[in-house]
mmCIF file as Biopython writes it, N, C-alpha, C and O atoms, coordinates in Angstrom:
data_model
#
loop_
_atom_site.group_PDB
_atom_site.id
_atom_site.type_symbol
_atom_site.label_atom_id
_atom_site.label_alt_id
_atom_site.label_comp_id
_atom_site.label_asym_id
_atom_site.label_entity_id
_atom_site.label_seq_id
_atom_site.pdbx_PDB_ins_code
_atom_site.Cartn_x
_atom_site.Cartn_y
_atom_site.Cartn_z
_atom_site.occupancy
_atom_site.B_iso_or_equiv
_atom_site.auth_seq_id
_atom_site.auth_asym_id
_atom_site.pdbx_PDB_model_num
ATOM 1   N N  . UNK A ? 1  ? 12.951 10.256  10.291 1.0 0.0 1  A 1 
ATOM 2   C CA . UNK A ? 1  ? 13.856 10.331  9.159  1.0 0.0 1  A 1 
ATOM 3   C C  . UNK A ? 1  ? 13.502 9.295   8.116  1.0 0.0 1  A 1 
ATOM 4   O O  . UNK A ? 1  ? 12.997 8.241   8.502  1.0 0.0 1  A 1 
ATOM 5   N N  . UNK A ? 2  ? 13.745 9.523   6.690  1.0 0.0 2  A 1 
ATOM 6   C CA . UNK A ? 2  ? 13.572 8.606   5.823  1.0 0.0 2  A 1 
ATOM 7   C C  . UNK A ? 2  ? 14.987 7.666   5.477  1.0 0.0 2  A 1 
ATOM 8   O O  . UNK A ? 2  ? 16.163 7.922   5.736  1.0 0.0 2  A 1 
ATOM 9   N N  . UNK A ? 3  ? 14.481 6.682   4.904  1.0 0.0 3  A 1 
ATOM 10  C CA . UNK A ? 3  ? 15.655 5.980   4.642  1.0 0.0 3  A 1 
ATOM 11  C C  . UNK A ? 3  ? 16.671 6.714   3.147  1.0 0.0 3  A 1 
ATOM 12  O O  . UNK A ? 3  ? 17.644 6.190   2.605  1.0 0.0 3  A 1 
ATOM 13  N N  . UNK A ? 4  ? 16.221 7.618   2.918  1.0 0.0 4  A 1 
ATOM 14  C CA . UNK A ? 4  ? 17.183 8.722   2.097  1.0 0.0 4  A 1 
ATOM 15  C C  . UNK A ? 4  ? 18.468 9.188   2.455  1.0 0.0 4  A 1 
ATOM 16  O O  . UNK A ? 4  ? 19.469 9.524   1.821  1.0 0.0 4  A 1 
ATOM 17  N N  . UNK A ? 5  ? 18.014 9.079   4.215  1.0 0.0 5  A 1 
ATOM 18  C CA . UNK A ? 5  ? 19.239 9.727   5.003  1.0 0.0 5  A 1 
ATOM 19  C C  . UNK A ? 5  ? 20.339 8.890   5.107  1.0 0.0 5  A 1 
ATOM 20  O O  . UNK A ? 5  ? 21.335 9.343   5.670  1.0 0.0 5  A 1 
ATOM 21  N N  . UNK A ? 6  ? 20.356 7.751   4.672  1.0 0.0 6  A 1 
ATOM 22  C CA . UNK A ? 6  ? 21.247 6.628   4.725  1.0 0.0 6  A 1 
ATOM 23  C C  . UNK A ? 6  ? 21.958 6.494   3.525  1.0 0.0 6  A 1 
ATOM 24  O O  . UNK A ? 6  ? 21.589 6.401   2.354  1.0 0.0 6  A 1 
ATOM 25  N N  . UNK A ? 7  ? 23.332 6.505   4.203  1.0 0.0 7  A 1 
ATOM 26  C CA . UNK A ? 7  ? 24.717 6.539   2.819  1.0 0.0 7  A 1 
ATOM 27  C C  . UNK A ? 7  ? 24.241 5.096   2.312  1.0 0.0 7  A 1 
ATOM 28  O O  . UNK A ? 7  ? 23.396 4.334   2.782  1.0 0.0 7  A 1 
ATOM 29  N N  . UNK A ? 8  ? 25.384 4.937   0.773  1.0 0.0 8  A 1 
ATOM 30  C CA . UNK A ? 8  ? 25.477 3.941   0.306  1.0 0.0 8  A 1 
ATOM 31  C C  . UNK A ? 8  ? 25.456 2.476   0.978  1.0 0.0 8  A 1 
ATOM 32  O O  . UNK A ? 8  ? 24.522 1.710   0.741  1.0 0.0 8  A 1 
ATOM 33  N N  . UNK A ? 9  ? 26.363 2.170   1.701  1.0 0.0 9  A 1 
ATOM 34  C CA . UNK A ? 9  ? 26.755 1.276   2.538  1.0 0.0 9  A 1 
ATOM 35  C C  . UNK A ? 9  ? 25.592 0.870   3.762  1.0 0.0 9  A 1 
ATOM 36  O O  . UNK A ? 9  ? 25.117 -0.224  4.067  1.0 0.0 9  A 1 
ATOM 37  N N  . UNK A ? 10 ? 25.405 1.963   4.201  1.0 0.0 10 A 1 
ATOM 38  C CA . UNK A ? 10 ? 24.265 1.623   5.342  1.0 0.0 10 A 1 
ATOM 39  C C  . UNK A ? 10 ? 22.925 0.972   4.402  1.0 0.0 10 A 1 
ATOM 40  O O  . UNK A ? 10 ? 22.242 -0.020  4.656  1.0 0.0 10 A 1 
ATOM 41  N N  . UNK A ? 11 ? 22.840 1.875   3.292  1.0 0.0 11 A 1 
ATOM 42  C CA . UNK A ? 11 ? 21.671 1.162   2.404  1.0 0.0 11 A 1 
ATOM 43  C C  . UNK A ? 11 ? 21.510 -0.329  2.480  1.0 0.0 11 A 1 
ATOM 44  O O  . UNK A ? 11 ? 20.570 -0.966  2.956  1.0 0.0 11 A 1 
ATOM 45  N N  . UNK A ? 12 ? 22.628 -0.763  1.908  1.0 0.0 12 A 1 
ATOM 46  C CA . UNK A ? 12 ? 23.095 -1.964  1.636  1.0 0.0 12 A 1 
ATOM 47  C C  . UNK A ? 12 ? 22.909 -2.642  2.509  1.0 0.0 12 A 1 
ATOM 48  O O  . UNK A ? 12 ? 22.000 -3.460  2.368  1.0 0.0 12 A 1 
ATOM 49  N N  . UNK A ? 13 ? 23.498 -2.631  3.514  1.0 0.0 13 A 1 
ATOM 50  C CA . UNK A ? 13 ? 23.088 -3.349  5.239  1.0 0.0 13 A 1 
ATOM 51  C C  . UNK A ? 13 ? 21.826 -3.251  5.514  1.0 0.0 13 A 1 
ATOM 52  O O  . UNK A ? 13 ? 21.391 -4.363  5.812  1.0 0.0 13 A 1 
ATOM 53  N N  . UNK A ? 14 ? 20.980 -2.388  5.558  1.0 0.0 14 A 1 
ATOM 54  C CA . UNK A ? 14 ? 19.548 -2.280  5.541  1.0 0.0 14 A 1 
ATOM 55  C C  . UNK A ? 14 ? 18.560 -3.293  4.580  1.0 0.0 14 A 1 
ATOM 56  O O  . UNK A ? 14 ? 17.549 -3.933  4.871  1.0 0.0 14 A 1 
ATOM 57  N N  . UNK A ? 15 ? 19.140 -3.177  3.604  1.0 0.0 15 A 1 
ATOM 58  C CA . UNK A ? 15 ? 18.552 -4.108  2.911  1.0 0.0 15 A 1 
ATOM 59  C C  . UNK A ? 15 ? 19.223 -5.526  2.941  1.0 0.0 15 A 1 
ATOM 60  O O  . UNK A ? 15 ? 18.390 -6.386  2.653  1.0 0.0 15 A 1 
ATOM 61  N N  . UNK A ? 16 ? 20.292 -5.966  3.164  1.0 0.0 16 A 1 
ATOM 62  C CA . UNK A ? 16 ? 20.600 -7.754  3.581  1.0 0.0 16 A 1 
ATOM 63  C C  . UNK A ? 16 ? 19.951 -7.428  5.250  1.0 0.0 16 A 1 
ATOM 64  O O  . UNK A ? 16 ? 19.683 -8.558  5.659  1.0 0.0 16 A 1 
ATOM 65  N N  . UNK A ? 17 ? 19.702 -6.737  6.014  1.0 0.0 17 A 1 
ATOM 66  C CA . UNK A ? 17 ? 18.868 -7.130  7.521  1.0 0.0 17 A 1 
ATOM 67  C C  . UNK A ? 17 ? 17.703 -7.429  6.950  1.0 0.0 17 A 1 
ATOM 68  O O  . UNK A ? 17 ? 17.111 -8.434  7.342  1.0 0.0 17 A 1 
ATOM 69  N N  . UNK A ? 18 ? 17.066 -6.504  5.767  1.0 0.0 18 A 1 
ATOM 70  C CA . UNK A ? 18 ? 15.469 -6.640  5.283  1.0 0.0 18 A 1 
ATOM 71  C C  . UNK A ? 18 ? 15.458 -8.162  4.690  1.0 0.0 18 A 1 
ATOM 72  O O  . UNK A ? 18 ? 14.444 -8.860  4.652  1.0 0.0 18 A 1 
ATOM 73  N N  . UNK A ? 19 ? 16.655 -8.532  4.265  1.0 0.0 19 A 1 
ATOM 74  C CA . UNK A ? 19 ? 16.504 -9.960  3.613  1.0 0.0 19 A 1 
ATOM 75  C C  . UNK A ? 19 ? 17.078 -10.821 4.617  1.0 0.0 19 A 1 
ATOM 76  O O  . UNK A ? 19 ? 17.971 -11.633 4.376  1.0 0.0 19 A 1 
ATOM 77  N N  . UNK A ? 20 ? 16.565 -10.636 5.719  1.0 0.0 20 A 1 
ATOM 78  C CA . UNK A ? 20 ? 16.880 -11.733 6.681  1.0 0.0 20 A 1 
ATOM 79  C C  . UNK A ? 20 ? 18.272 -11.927 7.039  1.0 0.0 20 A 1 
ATOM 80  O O  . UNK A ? 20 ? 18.425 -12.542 8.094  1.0 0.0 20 A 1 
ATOM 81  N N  . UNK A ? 21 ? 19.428 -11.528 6.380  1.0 0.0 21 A 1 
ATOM 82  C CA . UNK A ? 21 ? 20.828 -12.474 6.781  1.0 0.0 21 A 1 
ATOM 83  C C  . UNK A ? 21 ? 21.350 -11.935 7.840  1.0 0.0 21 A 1 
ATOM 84  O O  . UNK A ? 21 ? 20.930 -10.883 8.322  1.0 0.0 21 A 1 
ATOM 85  N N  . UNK A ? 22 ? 22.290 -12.584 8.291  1.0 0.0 22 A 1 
ATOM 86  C CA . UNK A ? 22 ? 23.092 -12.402 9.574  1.0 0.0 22 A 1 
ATOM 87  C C  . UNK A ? 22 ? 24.153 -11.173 9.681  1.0 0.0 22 A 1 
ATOM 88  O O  . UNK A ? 22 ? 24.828 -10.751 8.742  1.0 0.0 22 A 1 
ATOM 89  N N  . UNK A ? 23 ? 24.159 -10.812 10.668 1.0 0.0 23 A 1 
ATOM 90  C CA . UNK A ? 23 ? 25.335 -9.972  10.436 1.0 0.0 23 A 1 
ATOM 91  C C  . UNK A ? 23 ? 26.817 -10.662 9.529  1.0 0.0 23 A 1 
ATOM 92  O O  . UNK A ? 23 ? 27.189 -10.700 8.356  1.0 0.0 23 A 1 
ATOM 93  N N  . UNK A ? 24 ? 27.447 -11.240 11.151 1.0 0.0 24 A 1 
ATOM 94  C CA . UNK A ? 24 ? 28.247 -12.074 10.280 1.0 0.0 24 A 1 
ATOM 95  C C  . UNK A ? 24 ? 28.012 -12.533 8.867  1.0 0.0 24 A 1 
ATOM 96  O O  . UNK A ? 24 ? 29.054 -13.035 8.445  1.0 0.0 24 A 1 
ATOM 97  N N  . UNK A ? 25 ? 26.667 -12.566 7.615  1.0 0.0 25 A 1 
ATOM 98  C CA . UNK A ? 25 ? 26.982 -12.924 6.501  1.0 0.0 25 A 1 
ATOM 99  C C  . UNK A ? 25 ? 26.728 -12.166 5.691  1.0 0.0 25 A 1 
ATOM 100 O O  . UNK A ? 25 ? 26.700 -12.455 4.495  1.0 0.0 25 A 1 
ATOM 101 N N  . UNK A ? 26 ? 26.412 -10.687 6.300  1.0 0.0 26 A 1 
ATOM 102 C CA . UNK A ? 26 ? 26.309 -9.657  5.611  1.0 0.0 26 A 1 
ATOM 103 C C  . UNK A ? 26 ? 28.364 -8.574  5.726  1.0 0.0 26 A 1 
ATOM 104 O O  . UNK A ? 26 ? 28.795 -7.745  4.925  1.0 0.0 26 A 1 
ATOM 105 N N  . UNK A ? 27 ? 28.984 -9.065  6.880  1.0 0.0 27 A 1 
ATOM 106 C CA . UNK A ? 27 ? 29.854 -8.706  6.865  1.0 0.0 27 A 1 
ATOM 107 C C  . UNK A ? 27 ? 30.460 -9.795  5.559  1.0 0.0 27 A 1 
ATOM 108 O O  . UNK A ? 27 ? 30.585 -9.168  4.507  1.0 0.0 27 A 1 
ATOM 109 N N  . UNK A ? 28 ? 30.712 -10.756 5.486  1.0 0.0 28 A 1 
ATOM 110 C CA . UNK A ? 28 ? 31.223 -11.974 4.661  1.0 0.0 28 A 1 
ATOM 111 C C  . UNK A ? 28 ? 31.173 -11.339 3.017  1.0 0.0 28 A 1 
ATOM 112 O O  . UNK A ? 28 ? 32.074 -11.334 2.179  1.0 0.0 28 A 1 
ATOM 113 N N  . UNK A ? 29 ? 30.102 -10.944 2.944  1.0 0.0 29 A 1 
ATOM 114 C CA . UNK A ? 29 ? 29.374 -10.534 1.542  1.0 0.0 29 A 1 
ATOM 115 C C  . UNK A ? 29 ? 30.095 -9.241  1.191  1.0 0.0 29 A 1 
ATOM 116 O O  . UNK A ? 29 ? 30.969 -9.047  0.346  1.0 0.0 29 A 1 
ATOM 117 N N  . UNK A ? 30 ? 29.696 -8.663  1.780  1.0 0.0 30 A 1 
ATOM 118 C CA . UNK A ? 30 ? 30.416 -7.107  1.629  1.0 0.0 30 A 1 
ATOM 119 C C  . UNK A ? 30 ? 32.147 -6.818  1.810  1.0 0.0 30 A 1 
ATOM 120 O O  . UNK A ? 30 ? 32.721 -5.729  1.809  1.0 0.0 30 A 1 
ATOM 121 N N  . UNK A ? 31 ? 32.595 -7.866  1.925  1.0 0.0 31 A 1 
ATOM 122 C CA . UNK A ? 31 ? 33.995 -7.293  2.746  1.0 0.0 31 A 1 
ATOM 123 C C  . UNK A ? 31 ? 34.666 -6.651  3.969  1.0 0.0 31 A 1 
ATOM 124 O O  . UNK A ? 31 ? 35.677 -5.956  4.063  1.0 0.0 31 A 1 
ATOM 125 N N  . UNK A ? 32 ? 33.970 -7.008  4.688  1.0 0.0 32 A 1 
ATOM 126 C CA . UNK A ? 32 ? 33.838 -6.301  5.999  1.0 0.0 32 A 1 
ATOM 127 C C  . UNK A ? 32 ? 33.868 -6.719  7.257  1.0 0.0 32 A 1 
ATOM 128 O O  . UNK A ? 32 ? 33.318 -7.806  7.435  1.0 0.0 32 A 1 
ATOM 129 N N  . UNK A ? 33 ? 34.428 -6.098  8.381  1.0 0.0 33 A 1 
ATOM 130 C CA . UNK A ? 33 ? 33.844 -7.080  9.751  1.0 0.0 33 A 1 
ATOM 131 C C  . UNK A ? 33 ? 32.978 -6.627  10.482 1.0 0.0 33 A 1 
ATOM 132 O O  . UNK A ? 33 ? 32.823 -5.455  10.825 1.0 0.0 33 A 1 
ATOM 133 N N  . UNK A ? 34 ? 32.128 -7.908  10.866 1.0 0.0 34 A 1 
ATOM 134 C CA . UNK A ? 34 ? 31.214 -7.861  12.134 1.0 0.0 34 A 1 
ATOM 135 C C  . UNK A ? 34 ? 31.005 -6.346  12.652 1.0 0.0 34 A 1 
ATOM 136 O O  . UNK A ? 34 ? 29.980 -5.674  12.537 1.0 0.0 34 A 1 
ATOM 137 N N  . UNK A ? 35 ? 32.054 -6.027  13.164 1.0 0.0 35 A 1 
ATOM 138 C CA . UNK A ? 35 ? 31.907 -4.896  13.888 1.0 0.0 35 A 1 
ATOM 139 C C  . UNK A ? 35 ? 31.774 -3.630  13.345 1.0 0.0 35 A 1 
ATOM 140 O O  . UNK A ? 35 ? 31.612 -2.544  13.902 1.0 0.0 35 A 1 
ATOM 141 N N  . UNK A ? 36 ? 31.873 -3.945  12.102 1.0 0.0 36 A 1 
ATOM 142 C CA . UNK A ? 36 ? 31.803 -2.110  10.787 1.0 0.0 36 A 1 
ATOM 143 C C  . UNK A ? 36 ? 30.106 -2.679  10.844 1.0 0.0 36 A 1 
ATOM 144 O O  . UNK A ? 36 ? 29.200 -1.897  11.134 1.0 0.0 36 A 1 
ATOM 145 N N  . UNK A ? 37 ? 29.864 -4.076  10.539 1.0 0.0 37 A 1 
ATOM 146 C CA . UNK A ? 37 ? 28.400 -4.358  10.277 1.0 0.0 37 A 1 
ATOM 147 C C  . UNK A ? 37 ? 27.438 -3.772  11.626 1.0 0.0 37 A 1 
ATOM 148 O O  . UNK A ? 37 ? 26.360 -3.191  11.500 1.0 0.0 37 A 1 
ATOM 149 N N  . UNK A ? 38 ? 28.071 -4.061  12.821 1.0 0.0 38 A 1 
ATOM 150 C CA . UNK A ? 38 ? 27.170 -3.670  13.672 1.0 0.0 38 A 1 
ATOM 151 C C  . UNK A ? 38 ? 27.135 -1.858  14.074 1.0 0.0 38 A 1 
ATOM 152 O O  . UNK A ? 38 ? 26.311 -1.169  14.675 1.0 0.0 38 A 1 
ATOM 153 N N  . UNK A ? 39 ? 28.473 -1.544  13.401 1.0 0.0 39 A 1 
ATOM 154 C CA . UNK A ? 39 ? 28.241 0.631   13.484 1.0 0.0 39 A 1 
ATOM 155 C C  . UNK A ? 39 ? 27.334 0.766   12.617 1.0 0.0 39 A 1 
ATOM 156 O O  . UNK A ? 39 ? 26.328 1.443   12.830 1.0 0.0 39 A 1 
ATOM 157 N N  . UNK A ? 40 ? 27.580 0.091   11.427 1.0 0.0 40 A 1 
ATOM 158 C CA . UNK A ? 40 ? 26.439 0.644   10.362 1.0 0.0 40 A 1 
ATOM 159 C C  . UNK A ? 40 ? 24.768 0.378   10.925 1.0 0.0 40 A 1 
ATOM 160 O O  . UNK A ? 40 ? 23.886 1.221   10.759 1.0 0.0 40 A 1 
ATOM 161 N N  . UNK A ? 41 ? 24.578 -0.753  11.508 1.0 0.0 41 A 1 
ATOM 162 C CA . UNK A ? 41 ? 23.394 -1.155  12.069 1.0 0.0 41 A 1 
ATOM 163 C C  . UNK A ? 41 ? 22.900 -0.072  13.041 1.0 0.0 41 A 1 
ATOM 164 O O  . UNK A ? 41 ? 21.842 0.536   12.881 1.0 0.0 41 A 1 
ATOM 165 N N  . UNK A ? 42 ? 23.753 0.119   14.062 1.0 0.0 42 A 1 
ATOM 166 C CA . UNK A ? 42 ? 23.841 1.579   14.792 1.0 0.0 42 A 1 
ATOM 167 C C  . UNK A ? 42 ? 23.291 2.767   14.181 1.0 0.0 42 A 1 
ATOM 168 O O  . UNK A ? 42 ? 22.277 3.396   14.480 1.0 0.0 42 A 1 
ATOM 169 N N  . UNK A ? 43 ? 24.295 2.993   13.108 1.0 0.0 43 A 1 
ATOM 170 C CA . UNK A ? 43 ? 23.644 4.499   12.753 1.0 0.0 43 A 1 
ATOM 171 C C  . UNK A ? 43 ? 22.448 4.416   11.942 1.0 0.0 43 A 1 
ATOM 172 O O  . UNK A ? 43 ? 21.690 5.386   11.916 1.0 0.0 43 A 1 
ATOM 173 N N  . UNK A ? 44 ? 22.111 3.048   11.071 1.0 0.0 44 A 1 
ATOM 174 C CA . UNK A ? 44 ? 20.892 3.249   10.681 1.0 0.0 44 A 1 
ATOM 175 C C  . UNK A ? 44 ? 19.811 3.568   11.583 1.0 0.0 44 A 1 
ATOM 176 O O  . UNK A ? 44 ? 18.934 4.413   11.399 1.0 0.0 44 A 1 
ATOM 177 N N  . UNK A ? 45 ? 20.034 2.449   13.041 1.0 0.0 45 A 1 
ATOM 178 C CA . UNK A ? 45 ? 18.390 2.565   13.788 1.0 0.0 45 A 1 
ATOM 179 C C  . UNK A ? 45 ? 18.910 4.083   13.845 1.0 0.0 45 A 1 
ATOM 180 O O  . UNK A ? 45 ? 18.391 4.727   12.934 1.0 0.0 45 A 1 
ATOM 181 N N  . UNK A ? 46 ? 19.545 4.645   14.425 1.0 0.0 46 A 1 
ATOM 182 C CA . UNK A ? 46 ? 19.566 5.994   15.268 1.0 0.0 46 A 1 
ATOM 183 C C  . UNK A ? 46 ? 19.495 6.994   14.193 1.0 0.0 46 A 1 
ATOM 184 O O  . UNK A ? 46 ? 19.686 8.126   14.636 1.0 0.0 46 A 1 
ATOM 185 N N  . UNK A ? 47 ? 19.256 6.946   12.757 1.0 0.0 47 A 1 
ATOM 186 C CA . UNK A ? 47 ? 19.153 7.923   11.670 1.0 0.0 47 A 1 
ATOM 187 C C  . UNK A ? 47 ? 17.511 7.560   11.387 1.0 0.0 47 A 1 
ATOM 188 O O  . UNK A ? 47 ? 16.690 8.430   11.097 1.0 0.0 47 A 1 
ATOM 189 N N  . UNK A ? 48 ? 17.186 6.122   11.525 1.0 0.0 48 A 1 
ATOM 190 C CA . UNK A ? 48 ? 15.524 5.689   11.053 1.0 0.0 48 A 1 
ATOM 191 C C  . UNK A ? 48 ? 14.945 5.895   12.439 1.0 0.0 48 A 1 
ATOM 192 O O  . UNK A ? 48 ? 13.754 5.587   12.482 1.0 0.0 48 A 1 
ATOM 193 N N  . UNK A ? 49 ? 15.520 6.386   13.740 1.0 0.0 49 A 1 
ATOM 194 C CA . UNK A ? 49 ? 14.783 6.960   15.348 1.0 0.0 49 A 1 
ATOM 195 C C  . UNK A ? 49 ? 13.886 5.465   15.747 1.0 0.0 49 A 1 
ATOM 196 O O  . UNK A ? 49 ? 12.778 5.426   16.281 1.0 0.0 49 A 1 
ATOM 197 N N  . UNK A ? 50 ? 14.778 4.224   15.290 1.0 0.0 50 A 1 
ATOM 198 C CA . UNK A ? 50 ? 14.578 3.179   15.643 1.0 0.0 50 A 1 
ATOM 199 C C  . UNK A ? 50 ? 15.137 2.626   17.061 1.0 0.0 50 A 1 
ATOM 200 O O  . UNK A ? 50 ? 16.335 2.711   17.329 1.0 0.0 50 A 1 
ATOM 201 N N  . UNK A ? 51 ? 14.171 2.041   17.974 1.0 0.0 51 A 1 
ATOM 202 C CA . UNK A ? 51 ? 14.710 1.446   19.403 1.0 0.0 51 A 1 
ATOM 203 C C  . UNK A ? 51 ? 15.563 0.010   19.139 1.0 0.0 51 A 1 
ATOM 204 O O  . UNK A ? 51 ? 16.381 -0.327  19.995 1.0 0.0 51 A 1 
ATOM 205 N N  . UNK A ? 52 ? 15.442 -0.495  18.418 1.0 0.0 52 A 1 
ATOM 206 C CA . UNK A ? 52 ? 15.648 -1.965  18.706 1.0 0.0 52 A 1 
ATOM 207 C C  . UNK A ? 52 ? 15.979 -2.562  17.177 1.0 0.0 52 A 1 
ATOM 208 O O  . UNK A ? 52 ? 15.818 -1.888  16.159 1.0 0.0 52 A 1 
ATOM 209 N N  . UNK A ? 53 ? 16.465 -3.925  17.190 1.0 0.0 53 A 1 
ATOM 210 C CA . UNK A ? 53 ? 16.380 -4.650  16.013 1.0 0.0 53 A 1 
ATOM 211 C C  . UNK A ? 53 ? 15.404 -4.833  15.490 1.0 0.0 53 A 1 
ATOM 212 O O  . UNK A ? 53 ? 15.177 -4.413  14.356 1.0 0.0 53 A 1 
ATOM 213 N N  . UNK A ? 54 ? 14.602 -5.490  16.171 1.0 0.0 54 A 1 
ATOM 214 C CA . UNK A ? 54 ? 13.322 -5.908  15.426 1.0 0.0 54 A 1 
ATOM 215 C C  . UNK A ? 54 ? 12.119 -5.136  15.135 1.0 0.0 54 A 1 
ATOM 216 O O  . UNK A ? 54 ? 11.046 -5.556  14.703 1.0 0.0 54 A 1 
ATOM 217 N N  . UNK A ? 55 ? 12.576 -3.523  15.542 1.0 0.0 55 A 1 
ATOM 218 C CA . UNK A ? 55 ? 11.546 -2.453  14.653 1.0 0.0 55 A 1 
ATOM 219 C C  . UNK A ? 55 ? 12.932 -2.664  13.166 1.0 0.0 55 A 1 
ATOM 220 O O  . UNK A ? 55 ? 12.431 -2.846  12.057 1.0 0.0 55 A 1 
ATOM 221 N N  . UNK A ? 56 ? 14.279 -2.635  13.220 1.0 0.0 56 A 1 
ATOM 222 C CA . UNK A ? 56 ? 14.989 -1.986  12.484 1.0 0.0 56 A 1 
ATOM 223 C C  . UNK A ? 56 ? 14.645 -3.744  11.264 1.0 0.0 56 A 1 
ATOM 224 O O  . UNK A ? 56 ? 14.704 -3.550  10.050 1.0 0.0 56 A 1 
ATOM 225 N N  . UNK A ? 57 ? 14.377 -5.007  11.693 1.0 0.0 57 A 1 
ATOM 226 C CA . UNK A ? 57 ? 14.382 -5.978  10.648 1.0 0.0 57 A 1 
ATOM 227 C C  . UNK A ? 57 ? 12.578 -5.514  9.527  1.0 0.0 57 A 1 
ATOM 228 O O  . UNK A ? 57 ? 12.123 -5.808  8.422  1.0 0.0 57 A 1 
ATOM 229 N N  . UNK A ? 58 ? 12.136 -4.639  10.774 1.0 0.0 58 A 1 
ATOM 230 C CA . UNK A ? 58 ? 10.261 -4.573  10.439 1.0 0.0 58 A 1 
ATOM 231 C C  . UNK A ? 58 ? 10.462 -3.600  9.083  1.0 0.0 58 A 1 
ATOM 232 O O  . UNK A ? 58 ? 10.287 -3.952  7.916  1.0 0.0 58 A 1 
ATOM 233 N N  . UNK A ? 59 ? 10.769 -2.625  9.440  1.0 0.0 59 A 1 
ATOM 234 C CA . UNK A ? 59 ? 11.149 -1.506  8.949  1.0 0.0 59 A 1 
ATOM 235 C C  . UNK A ? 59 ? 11.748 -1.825  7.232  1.0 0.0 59 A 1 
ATOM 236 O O  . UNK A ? 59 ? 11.130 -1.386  6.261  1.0 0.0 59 A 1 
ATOM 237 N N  . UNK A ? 60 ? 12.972 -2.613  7.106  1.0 0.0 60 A 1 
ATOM 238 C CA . UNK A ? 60 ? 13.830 -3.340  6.443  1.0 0.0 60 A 1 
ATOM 239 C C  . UNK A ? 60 ? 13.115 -3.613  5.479  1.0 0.0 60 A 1 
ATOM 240 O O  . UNK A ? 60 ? 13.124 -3.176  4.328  1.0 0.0 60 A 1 
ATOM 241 N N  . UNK A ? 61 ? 12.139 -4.767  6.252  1.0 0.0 61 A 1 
ATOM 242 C CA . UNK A ? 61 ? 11.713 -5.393  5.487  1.0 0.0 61 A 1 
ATOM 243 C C  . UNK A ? 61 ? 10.302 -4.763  5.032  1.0 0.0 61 A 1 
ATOM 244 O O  . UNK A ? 61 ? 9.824  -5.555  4.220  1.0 0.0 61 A 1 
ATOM 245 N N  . UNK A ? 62 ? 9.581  -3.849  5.185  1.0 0.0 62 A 1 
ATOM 246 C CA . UNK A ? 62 ? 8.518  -2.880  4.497  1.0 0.0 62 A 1 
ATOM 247 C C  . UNK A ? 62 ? 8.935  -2.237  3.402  1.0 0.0 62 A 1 
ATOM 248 O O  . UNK A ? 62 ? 8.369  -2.158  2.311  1.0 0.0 62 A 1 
ATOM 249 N N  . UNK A ? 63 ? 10.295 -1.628  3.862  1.0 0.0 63 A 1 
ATOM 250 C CA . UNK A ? 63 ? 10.828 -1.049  2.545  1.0 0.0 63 A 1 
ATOM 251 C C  . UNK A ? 63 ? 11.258 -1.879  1.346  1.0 0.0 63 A 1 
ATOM 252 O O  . UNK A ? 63 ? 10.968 -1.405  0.248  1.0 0.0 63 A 1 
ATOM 253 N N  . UNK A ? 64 ? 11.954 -3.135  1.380  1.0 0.0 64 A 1 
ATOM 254 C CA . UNK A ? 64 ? 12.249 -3.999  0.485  1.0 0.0 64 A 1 
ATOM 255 C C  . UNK A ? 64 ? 10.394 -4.148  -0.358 1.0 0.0 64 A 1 
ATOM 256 O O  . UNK A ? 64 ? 10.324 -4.013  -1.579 1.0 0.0 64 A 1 
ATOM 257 N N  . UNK A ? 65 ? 9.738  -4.286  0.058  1.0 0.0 65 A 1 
ATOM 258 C CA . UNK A ? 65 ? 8.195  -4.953  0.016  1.0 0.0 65 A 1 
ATOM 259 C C  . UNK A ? 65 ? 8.014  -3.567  -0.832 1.0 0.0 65 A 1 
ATOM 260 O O  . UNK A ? 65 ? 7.819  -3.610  -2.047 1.0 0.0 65 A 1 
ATOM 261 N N  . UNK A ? 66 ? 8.072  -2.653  -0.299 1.0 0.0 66 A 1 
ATOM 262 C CA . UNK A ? 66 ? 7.557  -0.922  -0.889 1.0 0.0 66 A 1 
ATOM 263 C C  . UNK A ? 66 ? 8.635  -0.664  -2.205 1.0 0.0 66 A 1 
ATOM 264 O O  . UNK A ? 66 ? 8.382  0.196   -3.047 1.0 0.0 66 A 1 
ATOM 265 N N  . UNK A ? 67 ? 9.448  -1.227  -2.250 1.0 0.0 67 A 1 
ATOM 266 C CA . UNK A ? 67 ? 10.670 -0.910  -3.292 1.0 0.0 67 A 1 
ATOM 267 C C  . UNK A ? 67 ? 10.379 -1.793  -4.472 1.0 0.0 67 A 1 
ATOM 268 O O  . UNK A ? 67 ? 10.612 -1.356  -5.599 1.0 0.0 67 A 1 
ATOM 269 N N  . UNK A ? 68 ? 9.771  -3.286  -4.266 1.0 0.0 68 A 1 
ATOM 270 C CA . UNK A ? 68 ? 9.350  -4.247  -4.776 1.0 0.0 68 A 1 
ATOM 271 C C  . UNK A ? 68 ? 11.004 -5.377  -4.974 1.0 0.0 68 A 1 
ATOM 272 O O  . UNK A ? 68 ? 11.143 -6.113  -5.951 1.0 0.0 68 A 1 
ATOM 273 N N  . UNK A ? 69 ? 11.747 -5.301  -4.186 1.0 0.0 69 A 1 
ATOM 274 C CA . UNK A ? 69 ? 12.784 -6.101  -3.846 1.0 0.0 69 A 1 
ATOM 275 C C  . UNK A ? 69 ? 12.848 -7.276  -3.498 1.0 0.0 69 A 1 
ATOM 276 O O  . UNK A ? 69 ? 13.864 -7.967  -3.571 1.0 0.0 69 A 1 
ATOM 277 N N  . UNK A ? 70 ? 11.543 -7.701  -2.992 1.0 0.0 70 A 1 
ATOM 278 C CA . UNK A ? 70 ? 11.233 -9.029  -2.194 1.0 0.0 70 A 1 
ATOM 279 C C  . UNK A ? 70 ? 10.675 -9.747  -3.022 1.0 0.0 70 A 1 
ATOM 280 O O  . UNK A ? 70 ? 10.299 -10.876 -2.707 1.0 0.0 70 A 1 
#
């Protein structure tokens, strides 16, 4: 899947994981808690057919790099 498939919000989370921050300070930022931060984290890997965090920070952060964000 491409990262197309990802709503607004998940975008957003995708890209503060691509920029390194924490959950907790990506919940802080956005208005949100921890735990909306970690569903959204959820459905991204499982929409990008990602195993783990650290394909989902790799990933993140290629696209920020490919977008020219970084």
């Amino acid at each position: 899947m491409s990262v197309a498939a990802l709503s607004n919000r998940e975008l957003q989370v995708f890209e503060m994981v691509g920029q390194g921050r924490s959950t907790r300070t990506i919940a802080e930022q956005l208005g949100i808690s921890t735990k909306t931060v970690e569903s959204h984290v959820a459905r991204i890997k499982e929409k990008l057919e990602l195993e783990d965090h650290t394909q989902l920070v790799q990933q993140a952060t290629l696209w920020l790099s490919a977008e020219g964000r970084v």
